[in-house]
Phi, psi and omega in degrees: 000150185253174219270312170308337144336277156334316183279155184291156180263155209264331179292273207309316172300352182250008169264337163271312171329295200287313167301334155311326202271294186294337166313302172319294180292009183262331206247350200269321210287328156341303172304329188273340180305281198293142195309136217247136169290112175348052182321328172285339165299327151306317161311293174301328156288014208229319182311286177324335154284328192275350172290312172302318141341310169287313192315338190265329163263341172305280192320324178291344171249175187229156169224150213243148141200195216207128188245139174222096152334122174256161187292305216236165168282342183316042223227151172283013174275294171238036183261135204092171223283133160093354204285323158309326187290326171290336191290298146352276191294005168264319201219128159289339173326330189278079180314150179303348183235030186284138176247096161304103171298304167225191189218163178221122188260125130310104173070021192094343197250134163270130156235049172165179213196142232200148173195186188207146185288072194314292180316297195305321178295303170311272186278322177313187181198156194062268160256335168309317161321140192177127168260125182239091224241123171228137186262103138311143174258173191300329176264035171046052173263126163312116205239332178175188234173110174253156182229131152294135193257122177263345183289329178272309165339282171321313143320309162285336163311325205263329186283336171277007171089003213090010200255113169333081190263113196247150187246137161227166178220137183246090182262111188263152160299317179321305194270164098304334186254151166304116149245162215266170210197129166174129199301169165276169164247353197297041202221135193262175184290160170053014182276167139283127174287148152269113170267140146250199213179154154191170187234166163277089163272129145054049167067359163246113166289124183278149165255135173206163185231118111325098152286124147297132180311186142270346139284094167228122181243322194229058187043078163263154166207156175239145179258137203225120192264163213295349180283350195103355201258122184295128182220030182174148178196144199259089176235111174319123167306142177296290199246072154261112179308297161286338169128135162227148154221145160262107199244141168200122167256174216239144177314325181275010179249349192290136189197095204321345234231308222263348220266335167294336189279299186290341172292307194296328170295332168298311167294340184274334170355280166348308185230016166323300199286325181325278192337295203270009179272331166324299167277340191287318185293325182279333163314298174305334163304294189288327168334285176286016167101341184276010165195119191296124172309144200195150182246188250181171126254034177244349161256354168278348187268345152295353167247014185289127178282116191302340159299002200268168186260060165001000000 
């Protein structure tokens, strides 16, 4: 072959350039076409997996803790010389005739301490009987507050025929709004009784129920959220004198206000049947005319319309 041969011909090299060259802006202009992926869009599917995720490991953990009724007064909440007075004097919430009932332990530990308005309960009589149940922390800071409602108790009682509808209002540290604790009358015999209840999250109200079990030996209950999903459980020891229960809610439900909700209810466990045979007599007293009815003002002030002129 000869040497002029060999060299490219100048025609054909500036004929792959320009095709090379319009391939190229053919392939730019392809590019500009097609849809550019969204980063924000990403974020948010990336967000999203990773909330189903915790949400998913939230239900898998639970958080325990374990309320035990003491026998005796004989306890380092109030056993020693001056010790109600001082007891006072950390909280007014601690009334002169408040009785610390249990206790309540964590991780091994107590953190918080339970009690009850021993005179109104104990010694009063008629609509002055009244259960007054309060939660406490270990160094005795006022953590929240159940009040037996008896003027609304008495009212669903008398509209259910008598069948023992008991009212509570639950005032949390946690909170601004009351939340109400209150059988169903809805219950048939050998049925399990329900308190329900809700709290106000971010302006959406949760609804949840304390089921009693249908195996129930030592006052179990299950806590049950507005989907049908068991997200907490009350389960009581057998052979105990004073009462022990083992309480647990499930992580995507922990919220200080229910887990305070869930103390108190555990302590009133303790004094249900008092509690609801209490109102079933006084419906009945006031039915037949043997007892003028009265409110307290310390329950009356709970029913004050917050809207009143100050």
């Amino acid at each position: 072959m000869t040497a002029s041969a060999q060299k490219k011909d100048p025609v054909e090299v500036e004929a792959k350039a320009a095709a090379a060259e319009a391939a190229t802006v053919a392939r730019d202009e392809v590019l500009e076409q097609e849809p550019k992926a969204d980063p924000s869009k990403d974020a948010v599917a990336k967000l999203e997996k990773t909330s189903k995720t915790a949400i998913k490991d939230a239900k898998k953990s639970w958080h325990d803790f374990n309320v035990d009724v003491w026998l005796t007064p004989f306890n380092s909440i109030e056993f020693g010389p001056w010790k109600r007075d001082r007891n006072r004097g950390k909280s007014r919430q601690f009334t002169t005739d408040m009785d610390v009932f249990a206790e309540i332990t964590e991780n091994g530990e107590r953190t918080g301490v339970l009690g009850y308005r021993k005179e109104i309960w104990k010694d009063a009589t008629g609509m002055d009987k009244r259960l007054v149940l309060k939660l406490f922390s270990d160094t005795l800071n006022w953590k929240a507050s159940m009040d037996m409602m008896l003027g609304r108790s008495v009212q669903q009682t008398l509209a259910a025929g008598g069948f023992p509808v008991t009212s509570f209002a639950i005032n949390t540290s946690e909170d601004d709004n009351l939340i109400c604790v209150e059988r169903s009358a809805d219950k048939w015999p050998l049925l399990p009784e329900n308190f329900s209840f809700f709290i106000i999250h971010d302006g959406e109200p949760r609804f949840y129920r304390f089921r009693r079990d249908y195996i129930n030996l030592g006052g179990d209950y299950t806590l049950i959220d507005q989907h049908g999903e068991h997200v907490g459980h009350i389960d009581g020891a057998i052979l105990t004198i004073g009462g022990r229960w083992r309480c647990k809610l499930r992580g995507d439900h922990i919220d200080q206000r229910l887990l305070q909700v869930m103390k108190l209810f555990t302590g009133m466990v303790s004094f249900n049947s008092q509690a609801r045979r209490h109102v079933k007599h006084i419906a009945r007293d006031i039915r037949d005319g043997r007892l003028k009815p009265t409110i307290q003002r310390q329950e009356a002030d709970l029913y004050m319309n917050p809207r009143r002129i100050r």
